[in-house]
VEXVEX-145592 format. One line per 10 residues: their letters; for each residue y, z, x of N, C-alpha, C, CB. Coordinates in steps of 0.02 Angstrom, whole numbers. Each point is the difference from the previous one (the first is absolute). Glycine has a CB too. Layout:
A) Y:Z:X:Y:Z:X:Y:Z:X:Y:Z:X ~ ...
This chain:
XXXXXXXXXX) -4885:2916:-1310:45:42:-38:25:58:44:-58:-33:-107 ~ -17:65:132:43:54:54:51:-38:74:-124:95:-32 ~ 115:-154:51:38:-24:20:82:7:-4:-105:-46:-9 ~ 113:18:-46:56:-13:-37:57:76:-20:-92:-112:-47 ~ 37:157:30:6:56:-15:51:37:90:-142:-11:-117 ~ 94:10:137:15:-8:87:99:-10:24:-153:-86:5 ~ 121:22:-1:67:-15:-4:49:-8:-36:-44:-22:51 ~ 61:45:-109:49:23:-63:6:64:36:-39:-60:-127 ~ 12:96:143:29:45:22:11:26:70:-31:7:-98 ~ 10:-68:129:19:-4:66:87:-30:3:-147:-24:36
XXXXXXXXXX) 150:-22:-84:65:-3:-5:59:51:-14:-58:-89:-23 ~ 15:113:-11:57:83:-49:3:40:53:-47:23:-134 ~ 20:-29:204:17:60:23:21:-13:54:-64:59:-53 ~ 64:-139:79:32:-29:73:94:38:1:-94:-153:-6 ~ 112:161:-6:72:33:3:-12:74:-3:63:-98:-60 ~ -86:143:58:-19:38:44:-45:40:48:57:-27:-60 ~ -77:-48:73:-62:8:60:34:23:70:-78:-105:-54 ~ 26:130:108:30:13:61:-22:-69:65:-8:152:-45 ~ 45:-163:64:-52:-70:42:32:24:81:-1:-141:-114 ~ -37:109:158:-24:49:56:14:-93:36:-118:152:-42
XXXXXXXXXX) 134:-159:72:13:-41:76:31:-2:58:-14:-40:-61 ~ -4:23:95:1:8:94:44:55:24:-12:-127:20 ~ -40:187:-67:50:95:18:38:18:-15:-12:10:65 ~ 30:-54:-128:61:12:-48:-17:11:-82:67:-78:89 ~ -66:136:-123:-8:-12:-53:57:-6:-45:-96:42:30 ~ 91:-60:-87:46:-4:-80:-34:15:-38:63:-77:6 ~ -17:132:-34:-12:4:-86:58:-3:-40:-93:71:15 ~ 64:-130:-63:70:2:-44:-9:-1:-62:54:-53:70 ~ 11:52:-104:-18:-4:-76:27:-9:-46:-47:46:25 ~ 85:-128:12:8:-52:-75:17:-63:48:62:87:-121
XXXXXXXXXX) -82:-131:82:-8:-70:59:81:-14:54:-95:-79:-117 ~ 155:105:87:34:-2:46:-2:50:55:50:-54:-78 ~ -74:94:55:-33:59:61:-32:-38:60:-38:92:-94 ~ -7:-114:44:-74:-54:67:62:-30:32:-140:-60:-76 ~ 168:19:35:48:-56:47:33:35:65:36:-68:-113 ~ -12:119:100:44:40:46:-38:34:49:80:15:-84 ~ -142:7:65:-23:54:53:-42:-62:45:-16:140:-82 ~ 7:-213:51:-43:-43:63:79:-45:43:-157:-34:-92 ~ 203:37:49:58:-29:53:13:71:71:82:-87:-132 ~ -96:150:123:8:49:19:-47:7:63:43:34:-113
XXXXXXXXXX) -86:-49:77:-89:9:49:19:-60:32:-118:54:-83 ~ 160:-103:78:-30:-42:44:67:-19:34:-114:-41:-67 ~ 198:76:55:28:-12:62:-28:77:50:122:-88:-63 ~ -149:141:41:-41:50:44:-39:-41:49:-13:87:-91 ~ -15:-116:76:-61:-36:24:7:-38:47:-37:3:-90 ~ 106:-49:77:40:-28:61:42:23:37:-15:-66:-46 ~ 61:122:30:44:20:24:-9:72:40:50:-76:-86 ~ -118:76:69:-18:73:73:-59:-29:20:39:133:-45 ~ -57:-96:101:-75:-20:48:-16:77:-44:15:-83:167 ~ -71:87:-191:-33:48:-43:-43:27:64:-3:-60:-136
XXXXXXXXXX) -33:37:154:-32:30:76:-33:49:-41:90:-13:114 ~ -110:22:-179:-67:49:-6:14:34:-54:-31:19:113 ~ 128:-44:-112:22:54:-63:-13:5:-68:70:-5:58 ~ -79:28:-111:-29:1:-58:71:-12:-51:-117:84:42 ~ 138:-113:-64:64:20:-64:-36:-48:-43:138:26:57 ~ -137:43:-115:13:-19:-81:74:-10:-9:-99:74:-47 ~ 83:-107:-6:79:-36:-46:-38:26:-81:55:-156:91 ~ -6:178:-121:-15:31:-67:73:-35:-26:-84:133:23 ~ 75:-151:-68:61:-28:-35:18:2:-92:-24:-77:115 ~ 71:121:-114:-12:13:-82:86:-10:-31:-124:111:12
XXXXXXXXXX) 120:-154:-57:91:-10:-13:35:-33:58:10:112:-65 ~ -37:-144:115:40:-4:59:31:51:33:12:-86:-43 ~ -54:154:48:8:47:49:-72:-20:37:84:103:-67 ~ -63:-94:121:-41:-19:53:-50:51:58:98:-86:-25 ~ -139:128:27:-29:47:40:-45:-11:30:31:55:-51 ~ -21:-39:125:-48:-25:80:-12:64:-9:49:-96:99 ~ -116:99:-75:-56:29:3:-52:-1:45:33:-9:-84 ~ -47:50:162:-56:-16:30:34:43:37:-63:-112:-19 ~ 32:68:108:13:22:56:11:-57:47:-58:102:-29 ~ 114:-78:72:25:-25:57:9:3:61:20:-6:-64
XXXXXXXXXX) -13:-35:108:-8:24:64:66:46:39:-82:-111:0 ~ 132:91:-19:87:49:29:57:-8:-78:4:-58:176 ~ 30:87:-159:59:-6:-34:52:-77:-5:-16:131:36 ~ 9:-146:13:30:-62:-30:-40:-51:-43:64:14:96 ~ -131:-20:-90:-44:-28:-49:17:32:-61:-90:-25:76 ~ 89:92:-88:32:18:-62:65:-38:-28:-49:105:35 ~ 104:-109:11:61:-13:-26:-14:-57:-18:70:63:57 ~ -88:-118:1:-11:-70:-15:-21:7:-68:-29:-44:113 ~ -49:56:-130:-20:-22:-63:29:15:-78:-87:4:80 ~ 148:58:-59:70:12:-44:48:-73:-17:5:129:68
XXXXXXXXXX) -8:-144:3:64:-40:-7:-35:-72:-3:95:83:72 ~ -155:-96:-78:-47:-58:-20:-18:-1:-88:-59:13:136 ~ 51:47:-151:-10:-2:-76:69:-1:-39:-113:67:15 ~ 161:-28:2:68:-14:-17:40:-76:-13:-10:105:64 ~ -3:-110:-24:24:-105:19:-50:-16:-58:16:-39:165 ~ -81:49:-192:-15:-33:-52:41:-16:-53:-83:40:34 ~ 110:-108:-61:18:-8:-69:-32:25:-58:33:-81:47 ~ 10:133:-82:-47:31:-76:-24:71:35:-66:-133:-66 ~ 102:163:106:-23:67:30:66:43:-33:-74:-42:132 ~ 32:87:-155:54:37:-34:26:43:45:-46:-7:-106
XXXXXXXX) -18:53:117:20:72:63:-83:-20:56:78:148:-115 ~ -77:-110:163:-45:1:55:-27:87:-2:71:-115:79 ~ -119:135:-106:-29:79:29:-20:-7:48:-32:45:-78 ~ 35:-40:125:-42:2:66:-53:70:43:110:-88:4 ~ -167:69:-41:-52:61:9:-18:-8:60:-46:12:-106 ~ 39:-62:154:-32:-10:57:-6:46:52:27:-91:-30 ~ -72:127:42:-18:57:60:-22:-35:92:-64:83:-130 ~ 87:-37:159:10:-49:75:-95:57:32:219:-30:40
């Protein structure tokens, strides 16, 4: 029963959980969120050499906010103009510190 219990509300709260992979986090919060911030996390993921860098993706309404640290300024821009090109991106905040 506490099982069950468990996961009923492991379910109720997967949409706004924070999930953490290979130095990238998301938090989102509503399943098209998830959809968007892992299409996001993962042209990041291909489309820069991260070399150590840290970016969060926060995604709420399809506004979109990077979050971490980077190695120069064009890694900044890039990961602007990498989350932008996402389909279903409304705007890009770009918090990223060099």
């Amino acid at each position: 029963m506490k099982y069950l219990f468990g996961m009923a509300l492991l379910l109720c709260l997967v949409p706004l959980v924070s999930c953490q992979t290979a130095g990238t986090s998301e938090i989102v919060h509503s399943a098209k969120d998830h959809e968007l911030a892992g299409e996001v996390h993962r042209n990041l993921r291909d489309g820069l050499v991260l070399d150590g860098s840290r970016i969060g993706v926060t995604v709420q309404d399809g506004i979109v906010t990077l979050h971490g640290a980077v190695r120069d300024r064009a890694v900044k821009a890039r990961a602007t103009s990498i989350a932008e090109n996402v389909p279903g991106v409304v705007k890009v905040n770009n918090n990223l510190s060099l």
